[in-house]
N, CA, C and O of each residue as an XYZ file, in Angstrom:
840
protein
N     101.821    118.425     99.447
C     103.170    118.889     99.113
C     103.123    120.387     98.787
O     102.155    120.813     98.157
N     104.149    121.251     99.192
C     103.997    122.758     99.018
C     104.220    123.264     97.333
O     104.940    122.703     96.507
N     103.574    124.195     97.175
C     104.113    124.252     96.134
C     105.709    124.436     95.233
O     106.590    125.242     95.534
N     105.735    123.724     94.409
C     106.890    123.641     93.413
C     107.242    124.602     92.226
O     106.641    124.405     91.170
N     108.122    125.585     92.289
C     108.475    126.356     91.063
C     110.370    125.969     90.784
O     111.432    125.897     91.401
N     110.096    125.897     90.142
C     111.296    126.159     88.839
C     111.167    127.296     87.759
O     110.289    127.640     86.968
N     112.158    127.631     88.009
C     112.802    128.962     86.833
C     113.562    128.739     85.418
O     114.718    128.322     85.487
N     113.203    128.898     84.601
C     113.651    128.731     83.478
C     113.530    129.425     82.523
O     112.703    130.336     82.563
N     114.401    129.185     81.243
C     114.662    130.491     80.338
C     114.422    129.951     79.027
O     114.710    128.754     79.044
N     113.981    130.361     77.799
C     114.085    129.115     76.484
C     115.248    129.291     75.919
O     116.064    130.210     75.985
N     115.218    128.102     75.242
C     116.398    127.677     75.221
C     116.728    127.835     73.350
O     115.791    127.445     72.652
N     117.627    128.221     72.810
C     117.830    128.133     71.558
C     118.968    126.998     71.066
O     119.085    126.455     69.967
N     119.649    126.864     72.118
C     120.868    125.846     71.562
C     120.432    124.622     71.511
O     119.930    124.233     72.565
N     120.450    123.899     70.671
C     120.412    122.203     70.740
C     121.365    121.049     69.771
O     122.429    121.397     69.259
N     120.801    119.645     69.619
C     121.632    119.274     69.657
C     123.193    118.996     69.919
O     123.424    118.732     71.099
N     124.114    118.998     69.224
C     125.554    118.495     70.224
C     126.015    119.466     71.034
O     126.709    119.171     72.007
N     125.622    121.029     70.679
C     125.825    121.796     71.515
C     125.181    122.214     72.841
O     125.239    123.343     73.328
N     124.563    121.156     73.354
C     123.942    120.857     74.515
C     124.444    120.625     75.591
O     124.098    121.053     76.692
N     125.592    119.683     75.230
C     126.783    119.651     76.133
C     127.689    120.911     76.552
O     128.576    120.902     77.405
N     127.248    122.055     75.723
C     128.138    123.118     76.396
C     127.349    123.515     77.491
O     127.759    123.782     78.621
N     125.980    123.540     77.010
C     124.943    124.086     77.863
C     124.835    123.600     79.480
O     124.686    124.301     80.480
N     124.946    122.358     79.374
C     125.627    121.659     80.644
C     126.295    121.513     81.147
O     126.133    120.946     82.227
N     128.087    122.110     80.522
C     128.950    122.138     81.378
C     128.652    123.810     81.936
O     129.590    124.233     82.612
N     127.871    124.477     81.809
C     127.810    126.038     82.112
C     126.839    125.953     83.270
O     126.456    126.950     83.883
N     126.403    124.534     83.581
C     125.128    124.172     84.435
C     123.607    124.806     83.841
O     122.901    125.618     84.437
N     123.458    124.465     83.105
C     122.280    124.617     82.868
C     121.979    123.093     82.745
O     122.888    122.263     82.754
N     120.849    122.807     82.646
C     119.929    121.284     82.715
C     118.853    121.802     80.897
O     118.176    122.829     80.876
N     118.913    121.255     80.169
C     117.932    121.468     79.012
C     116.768    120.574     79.506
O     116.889    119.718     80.383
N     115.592    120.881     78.821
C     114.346    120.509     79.272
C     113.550    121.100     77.790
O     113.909    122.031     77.069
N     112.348    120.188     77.648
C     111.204    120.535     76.881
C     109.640    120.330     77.610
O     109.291    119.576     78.518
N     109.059    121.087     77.003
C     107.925    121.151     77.923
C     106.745    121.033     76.723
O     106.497    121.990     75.990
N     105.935    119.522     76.599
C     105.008    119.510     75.845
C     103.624    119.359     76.577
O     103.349    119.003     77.723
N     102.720    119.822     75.333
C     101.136    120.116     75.438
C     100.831    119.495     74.227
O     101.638    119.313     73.315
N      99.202    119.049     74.232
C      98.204    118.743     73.079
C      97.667    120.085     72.331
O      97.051    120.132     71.266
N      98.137    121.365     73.327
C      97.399    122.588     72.395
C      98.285    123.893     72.346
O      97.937    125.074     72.333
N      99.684    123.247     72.321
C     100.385    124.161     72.167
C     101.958    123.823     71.739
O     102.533    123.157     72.599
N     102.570    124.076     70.851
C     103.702    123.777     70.546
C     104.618    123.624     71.987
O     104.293    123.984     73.118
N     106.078    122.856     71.465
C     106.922    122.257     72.508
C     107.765    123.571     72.966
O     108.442    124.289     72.231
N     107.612    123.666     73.971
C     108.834    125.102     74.770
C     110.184    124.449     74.458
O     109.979    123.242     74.588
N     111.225    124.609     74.176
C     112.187    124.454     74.219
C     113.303    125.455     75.413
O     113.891    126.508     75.167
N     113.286    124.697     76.635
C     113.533    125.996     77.964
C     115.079    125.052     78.547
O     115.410    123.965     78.074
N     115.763    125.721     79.538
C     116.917    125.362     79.971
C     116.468    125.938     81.831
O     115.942    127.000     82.165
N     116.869    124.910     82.618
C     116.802    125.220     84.020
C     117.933    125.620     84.811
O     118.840    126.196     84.209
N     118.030    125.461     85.821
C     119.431    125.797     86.637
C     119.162    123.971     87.385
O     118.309    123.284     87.947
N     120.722    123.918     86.822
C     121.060    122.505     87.044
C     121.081    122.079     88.421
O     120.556    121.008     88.727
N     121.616    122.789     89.253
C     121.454    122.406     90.624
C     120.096    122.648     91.353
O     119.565    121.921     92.194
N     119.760    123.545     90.966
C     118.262    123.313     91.756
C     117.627    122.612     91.305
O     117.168    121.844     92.151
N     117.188    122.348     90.005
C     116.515    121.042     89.484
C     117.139    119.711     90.319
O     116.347    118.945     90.867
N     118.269    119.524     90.375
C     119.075    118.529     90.884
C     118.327    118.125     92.157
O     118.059    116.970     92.488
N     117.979    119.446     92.937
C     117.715    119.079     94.270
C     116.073    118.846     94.254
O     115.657    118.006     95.052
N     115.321    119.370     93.600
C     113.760    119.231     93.451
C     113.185    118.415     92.678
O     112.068    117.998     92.987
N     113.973    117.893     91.195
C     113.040    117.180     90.549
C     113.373    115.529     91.152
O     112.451    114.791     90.805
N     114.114    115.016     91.706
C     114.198    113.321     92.045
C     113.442    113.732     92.994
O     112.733    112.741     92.822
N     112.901    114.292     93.879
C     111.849    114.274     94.842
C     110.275    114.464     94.412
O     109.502    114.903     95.264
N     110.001    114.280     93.668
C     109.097    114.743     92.722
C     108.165    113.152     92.286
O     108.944    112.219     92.090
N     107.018    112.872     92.166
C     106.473    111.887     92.020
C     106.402    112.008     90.320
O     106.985    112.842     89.628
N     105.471    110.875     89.854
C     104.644    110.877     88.621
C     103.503    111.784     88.755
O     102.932    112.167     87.734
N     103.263    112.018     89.468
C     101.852    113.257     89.372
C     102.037    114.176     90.499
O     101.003    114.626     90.993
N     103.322    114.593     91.070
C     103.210    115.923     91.133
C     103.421    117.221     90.695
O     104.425    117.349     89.994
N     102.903    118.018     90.861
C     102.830    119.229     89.574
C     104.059    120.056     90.209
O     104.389    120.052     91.395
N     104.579    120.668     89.299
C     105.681    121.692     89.327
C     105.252    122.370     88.819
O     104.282    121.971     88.174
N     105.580    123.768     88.707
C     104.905    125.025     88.406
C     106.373    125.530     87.476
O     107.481    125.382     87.991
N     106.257    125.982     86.420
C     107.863    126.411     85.557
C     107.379    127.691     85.446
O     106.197    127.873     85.152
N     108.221    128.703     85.665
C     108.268    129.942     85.252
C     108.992    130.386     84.515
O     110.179    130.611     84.752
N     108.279    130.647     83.230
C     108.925    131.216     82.090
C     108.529    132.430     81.303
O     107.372    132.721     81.001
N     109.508    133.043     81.032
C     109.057    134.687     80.692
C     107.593    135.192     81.707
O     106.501    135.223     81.140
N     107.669    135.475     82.839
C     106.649    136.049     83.814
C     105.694    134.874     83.998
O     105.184    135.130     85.089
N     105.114    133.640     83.529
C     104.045    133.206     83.483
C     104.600    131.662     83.783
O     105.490    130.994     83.257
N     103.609    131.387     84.937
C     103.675    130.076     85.088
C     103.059    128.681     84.512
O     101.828    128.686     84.502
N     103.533    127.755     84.139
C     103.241    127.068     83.177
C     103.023    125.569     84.439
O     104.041    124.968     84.786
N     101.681    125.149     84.976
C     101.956    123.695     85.852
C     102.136    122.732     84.847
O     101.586    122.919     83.762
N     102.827    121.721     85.038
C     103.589    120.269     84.162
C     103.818    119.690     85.674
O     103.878    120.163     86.809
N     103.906    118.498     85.107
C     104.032    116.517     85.308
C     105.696    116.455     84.217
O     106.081    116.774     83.092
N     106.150    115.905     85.319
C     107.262    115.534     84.784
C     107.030    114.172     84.155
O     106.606    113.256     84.860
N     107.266    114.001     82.957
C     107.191    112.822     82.043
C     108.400    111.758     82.004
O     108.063    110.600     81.756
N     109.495    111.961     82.176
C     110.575    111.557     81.462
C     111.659    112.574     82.111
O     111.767    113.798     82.189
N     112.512    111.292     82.598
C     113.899    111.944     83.544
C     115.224    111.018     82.748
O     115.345    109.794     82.712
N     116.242    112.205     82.074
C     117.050    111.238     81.660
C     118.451    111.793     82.184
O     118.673    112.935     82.588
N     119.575    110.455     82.059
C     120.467    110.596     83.752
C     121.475    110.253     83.391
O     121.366    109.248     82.687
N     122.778    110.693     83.555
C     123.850    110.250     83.488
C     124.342    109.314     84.917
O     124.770    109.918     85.900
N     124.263    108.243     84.913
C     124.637    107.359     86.095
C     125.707    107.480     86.703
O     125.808    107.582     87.925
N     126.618    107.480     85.898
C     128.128    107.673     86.220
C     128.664    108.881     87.364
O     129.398    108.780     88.346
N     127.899    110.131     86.720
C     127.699    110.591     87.465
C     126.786    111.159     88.365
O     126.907    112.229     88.962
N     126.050    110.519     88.403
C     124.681    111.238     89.043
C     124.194    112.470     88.534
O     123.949    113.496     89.167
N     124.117    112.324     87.715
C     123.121    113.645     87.030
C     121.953    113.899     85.969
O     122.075    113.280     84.912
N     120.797    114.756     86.117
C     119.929    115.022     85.023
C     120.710    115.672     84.307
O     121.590    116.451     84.673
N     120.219    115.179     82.595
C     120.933    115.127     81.727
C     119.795    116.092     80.593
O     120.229    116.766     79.659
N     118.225    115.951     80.955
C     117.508    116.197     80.048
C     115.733    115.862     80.774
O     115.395    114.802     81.300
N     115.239    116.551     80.671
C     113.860    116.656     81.264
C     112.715    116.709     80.394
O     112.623    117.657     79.615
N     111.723    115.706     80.427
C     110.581    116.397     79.738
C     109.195    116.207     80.698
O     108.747    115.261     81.346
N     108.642    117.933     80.392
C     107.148    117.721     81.355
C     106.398    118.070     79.949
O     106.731    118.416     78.816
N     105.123    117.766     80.707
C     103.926    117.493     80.249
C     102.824    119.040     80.685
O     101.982    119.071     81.583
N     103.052    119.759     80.083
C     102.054    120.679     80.464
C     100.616    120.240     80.934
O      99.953    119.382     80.352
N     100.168    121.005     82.180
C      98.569    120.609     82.083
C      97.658    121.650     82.846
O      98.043    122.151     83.903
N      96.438    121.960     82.277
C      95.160    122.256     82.376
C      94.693    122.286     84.257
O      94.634    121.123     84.655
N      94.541    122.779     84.802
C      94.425    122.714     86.077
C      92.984    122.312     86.398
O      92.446    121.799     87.379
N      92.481    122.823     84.970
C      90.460    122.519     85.146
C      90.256    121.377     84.359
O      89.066    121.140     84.151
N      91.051    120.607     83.864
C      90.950    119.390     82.606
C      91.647    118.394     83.239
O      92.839    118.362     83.546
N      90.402    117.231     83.471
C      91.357    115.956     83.709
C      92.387    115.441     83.124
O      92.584    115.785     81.958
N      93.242    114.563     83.707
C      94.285    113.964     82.801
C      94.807    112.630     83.762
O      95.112    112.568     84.953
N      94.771    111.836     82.924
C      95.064    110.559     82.963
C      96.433    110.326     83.600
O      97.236    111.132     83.128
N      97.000    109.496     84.523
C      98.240    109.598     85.340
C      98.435    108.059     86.063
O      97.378    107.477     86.302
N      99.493    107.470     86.369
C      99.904    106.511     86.700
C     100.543    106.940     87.691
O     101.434    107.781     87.566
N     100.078    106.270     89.184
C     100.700    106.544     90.596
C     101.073    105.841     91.026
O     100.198    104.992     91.199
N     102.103    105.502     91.456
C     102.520    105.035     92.431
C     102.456    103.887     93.580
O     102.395    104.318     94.731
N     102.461    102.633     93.423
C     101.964    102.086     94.752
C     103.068    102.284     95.960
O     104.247    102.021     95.723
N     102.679    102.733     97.204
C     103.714    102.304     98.294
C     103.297    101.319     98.829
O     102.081    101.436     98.981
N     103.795    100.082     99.327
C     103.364     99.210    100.143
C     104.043     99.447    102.004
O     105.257     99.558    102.175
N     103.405     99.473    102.783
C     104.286     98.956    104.759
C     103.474     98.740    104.609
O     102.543     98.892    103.818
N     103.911     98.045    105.948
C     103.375     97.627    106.898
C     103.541     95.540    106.990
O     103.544     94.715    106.076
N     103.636     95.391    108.263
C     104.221     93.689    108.233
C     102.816     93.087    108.322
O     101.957     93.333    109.169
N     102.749     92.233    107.260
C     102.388     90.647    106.938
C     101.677     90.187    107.974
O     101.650     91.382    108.269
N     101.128     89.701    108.746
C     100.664     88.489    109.604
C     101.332     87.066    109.173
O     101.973     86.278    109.869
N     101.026     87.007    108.006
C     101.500     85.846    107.224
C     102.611     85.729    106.573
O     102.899     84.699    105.963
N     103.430     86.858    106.628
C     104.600     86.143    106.571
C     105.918     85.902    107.983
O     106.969     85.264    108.059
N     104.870     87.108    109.252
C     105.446     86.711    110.485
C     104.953     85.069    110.710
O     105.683     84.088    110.853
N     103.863     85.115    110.695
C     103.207     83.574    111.631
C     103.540     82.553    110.349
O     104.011     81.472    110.703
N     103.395     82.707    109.168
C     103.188     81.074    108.502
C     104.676     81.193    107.858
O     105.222     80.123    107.588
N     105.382     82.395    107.587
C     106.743     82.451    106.981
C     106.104     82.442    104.910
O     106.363     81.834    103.872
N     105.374     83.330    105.305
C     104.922     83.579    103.452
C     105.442     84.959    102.680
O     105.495     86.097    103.145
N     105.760     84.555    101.527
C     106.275     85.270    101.017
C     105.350     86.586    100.203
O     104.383     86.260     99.515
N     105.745     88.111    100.350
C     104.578     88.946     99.812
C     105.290     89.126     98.109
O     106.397     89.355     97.619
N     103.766     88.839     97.588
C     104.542     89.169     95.645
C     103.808     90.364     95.580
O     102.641     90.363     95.970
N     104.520     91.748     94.983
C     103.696     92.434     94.421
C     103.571     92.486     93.051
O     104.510     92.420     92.257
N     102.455     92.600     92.790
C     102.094     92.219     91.438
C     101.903     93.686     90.658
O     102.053     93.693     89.436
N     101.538     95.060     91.427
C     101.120     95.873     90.695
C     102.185     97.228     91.539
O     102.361     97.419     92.743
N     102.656     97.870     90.515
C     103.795     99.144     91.029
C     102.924    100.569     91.268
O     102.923    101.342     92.226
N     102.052    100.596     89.765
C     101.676    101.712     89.649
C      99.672    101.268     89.348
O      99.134    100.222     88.983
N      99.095    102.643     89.722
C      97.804    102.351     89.412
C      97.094    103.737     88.656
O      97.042    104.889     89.087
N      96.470    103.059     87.116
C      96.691    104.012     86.411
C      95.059    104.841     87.044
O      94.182    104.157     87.571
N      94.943    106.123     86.888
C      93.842    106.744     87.463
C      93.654    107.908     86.506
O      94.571    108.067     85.701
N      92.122    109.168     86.422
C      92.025    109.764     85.828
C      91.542    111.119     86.857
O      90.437    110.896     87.352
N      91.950    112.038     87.143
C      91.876    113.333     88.099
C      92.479    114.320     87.148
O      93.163    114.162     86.137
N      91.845    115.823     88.017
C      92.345    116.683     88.016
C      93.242    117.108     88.297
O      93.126    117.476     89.466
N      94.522    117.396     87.789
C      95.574    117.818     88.025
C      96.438    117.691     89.462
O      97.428    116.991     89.675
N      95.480    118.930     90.710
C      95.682    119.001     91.386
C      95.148    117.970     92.998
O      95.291    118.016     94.219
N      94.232    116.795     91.530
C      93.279    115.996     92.793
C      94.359    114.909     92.547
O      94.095    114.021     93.357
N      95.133    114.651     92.032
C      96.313    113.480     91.664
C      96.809    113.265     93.077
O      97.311    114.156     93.764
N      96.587    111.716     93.545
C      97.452    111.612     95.178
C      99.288    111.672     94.670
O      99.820    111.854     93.575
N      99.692    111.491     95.675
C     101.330    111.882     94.925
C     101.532    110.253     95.083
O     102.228    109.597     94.309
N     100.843    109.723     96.162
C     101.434    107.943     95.437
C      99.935    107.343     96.352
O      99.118    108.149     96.797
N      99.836    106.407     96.455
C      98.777    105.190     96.993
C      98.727    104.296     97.846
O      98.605    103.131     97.465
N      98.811    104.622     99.303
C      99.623    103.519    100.336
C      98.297    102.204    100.609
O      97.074    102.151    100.745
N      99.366    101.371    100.577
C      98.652     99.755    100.574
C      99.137     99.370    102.109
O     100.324     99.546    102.380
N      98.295     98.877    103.059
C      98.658     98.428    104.082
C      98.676     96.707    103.870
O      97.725     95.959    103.639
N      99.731     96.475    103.993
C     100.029     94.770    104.030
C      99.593     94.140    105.165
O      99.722     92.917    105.100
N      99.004     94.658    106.431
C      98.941     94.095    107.694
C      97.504     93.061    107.456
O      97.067     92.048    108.002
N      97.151     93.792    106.527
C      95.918     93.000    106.229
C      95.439     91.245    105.736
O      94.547     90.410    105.890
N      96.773     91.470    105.055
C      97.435     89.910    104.601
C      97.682     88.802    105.822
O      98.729     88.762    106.468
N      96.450     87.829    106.052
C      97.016     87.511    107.481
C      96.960     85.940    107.050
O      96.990     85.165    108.007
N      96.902     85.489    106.055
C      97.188     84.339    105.694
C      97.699     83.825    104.364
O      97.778     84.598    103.410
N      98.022     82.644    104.269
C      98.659     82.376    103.155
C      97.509     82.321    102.359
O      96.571     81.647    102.785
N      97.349     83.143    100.830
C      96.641     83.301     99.715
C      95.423     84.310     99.770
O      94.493     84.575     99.008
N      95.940     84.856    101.295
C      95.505     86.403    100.939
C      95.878     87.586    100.028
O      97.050     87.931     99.879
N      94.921     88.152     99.467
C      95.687     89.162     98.361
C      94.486     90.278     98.879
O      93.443     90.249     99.533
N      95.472     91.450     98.026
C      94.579     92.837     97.921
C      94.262     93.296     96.472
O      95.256     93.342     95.748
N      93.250     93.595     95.982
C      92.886     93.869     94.709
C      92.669     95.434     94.639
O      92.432     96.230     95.548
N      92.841     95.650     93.126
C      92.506     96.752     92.700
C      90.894     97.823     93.723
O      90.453     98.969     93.812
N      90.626     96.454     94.239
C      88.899     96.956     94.474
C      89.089     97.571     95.531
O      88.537     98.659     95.696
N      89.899     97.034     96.481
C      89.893     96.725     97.685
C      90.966     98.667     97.980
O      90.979     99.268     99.054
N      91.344     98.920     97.287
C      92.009    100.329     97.274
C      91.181    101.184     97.776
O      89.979    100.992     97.594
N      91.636    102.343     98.536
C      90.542    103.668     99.332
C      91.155    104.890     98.494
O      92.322    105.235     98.685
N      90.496    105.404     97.747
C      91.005    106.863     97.155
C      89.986    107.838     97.373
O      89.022    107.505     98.061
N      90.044    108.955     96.912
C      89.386    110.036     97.148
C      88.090    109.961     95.867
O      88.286    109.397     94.790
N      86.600    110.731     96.287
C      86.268    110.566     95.226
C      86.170    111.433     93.692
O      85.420    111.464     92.717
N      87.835    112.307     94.314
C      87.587    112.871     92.957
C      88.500    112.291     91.928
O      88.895    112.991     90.996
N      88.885    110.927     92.069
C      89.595    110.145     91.364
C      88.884    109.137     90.758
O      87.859    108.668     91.253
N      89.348    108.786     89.751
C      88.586    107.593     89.137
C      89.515    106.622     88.779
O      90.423    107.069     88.079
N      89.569    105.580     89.005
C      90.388    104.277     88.704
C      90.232    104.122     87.209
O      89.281    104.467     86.508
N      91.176    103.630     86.924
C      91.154    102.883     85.672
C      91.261    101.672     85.304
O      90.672    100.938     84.510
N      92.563    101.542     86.390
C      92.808    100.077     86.135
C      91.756     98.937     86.564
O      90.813     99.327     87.254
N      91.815     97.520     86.221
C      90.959     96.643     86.217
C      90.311     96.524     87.606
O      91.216     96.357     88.424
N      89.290     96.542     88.109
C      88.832     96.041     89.385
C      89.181     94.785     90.105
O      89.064     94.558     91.309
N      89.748     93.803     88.914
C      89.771     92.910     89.255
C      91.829     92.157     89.526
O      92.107     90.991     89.807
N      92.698     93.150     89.338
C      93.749     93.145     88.852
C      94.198     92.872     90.646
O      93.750     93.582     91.547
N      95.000     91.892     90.831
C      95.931     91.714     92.221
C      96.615     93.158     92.067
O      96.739     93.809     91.030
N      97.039     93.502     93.406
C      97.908     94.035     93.658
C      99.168     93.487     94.474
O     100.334     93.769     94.197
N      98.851     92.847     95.283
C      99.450     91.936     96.143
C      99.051     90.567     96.396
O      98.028     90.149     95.854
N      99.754     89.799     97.175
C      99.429     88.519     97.613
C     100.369     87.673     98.490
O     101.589     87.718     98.335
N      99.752     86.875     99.445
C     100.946     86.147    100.352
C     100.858     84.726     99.734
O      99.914     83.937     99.786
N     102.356     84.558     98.995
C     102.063     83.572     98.780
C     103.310     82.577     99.812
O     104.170     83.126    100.501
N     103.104     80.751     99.676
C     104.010     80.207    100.385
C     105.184     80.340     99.909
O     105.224     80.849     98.789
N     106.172     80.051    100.386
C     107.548     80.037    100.264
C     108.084     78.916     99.446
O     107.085     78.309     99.061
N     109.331     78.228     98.904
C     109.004     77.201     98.480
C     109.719     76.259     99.675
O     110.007     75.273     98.997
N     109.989     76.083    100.465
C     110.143     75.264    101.696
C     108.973     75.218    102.574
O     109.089     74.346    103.434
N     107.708     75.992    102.635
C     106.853     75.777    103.066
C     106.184     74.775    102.209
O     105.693     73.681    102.486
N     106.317     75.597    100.803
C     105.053     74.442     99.779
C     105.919     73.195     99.657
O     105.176     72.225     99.513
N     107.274     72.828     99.660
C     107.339     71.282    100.153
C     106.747     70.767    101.375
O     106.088     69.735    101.251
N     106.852     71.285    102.536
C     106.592     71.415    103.646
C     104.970     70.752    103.293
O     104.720     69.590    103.616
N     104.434     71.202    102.938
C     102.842     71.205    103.106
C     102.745     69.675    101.740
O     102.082     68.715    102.134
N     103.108     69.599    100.908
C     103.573     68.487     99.905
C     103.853     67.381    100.470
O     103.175     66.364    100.327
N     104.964     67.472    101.228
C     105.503     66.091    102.097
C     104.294     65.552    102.892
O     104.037     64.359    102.730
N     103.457     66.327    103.793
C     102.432     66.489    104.570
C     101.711     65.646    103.861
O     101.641     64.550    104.416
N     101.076     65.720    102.735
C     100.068     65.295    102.235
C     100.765     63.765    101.551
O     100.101     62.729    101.520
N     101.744     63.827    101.195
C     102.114     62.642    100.535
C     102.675     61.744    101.316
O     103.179     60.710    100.878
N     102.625     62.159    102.907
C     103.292     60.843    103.525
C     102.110     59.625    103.986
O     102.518     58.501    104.279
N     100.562     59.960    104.025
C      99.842     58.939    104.610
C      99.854     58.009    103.805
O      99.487     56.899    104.191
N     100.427     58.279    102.001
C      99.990     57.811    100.947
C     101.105     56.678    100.600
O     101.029     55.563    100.085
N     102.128     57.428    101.090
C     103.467     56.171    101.806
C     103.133     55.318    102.180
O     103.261     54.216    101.646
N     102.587     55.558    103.243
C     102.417     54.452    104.545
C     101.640     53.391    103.788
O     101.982     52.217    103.646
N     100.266     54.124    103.203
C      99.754     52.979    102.808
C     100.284     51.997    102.072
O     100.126     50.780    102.163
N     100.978     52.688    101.275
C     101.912     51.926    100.105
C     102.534     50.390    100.721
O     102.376     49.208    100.418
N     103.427     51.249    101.889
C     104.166     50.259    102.906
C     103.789     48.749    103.527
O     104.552     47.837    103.845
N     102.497     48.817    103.576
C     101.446     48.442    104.622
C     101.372     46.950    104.002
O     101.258     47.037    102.780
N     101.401     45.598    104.454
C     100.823     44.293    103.902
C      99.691     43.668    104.780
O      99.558     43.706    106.004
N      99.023     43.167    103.958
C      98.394     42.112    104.864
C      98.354     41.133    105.609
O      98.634     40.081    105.034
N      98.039     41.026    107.011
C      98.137     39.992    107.707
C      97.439     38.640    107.306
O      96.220     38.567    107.159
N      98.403     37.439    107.119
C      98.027     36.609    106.056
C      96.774     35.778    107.455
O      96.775     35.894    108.680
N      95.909     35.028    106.557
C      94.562     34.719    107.252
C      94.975     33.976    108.729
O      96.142     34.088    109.105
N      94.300     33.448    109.307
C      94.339     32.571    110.795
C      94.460     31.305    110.280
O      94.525     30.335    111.035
């Protein structure tokens, strides 16, 4: 992804008078660190508008404030629904030479085998996968190919993931990510199957002797 800047100014107004700040288009925002007090900064509402919903959990934006660029992880996006709008931003300053811990993204494509041929249903079990990189070694999300799933009670695990090796997993090795499971008209399907020889027998009398 190319690089990302935003412009911004600090901000002195807060609380209820925040709302003026936003009808003037500005967007308020805070920008925290572990080794440095919280910026208190204001953006330009429409360009944020257009750059930050495109924006992952770990991709870096670059903020420019008073001459100096500051890279942050957007933490926390808060939204007025009604009308579609950021309301309030918080990033996460970070270290470009210092790992940091981050939760990405799963994407899943790609079609099933098993749920074309047997009609199974895919559960995903896992959204995000938490990992530990450098800033700039952060993937922006984690694509899972489902094609792989070619039968019913196939799954893909944490293990089974391809990342780079300047990432380190966190999450469990052993944690599903996915799985095909049956449908529930199949799992009657396969139920009836098994319980009808058990009928029959039921049914069945003996032919009385000669």
């Amino acid at each position: 992804m190319e690089k990302v800047v935003l412009k911004a100014t600090t901000r002195t107004v807060i609380g209820k008078q925040v709302a003026k700040l936003r009808r003037a288009g500005q967007l308020p925002a805070v920008i925290y660190s572990h080794n440095m007090q919280p910026l208190i900064i204001s953006l330009d509402a429409h360009s944020a508008g257009l750059i930050i919903p495109k924006l992952t959990s770990s991709s870096i934006v670059n903020i420019e404030l008073d001459g100096k660029m500051i890279p942050a992880l957007v933490r926390e996006k808060q939204k007025n629904f009604i009308k579609n709008e950021l309301t309030h931003i918080d990033f996460q300053a970070v270290l470009l030479t210092e790992k940091i811990n981050a939760a990405i993204t799963i994407h899943f494509h790609g079609l099933s085998p098993a749920v074309k041929d047997w009609s199974a249903m895919i559960v995903h079990n896992l959204n995000k996968l938490e990992v530990e990189a450098l800033p700039n070694d952060l993937p922006e999300r984690i694509e899972v190919d489902l094609t792989v799933l070619k039968n019913i009670g196939d799954a893909i695990h944490v293990r089974d993931l391809v990342l780079s090796d300047a990432v380190t997993v966190l999450t469990d090795a052993d944690v599903m990510v996915a799985v095909a499971t049956a449908t529930h008209e199949e799992a009657a399907d396969a139920a009836a199957a098994v319980a009808a020889p058990v009928v029959a027998e039921k049914g069945k009398k003996e032919k009385p002797a000669a």
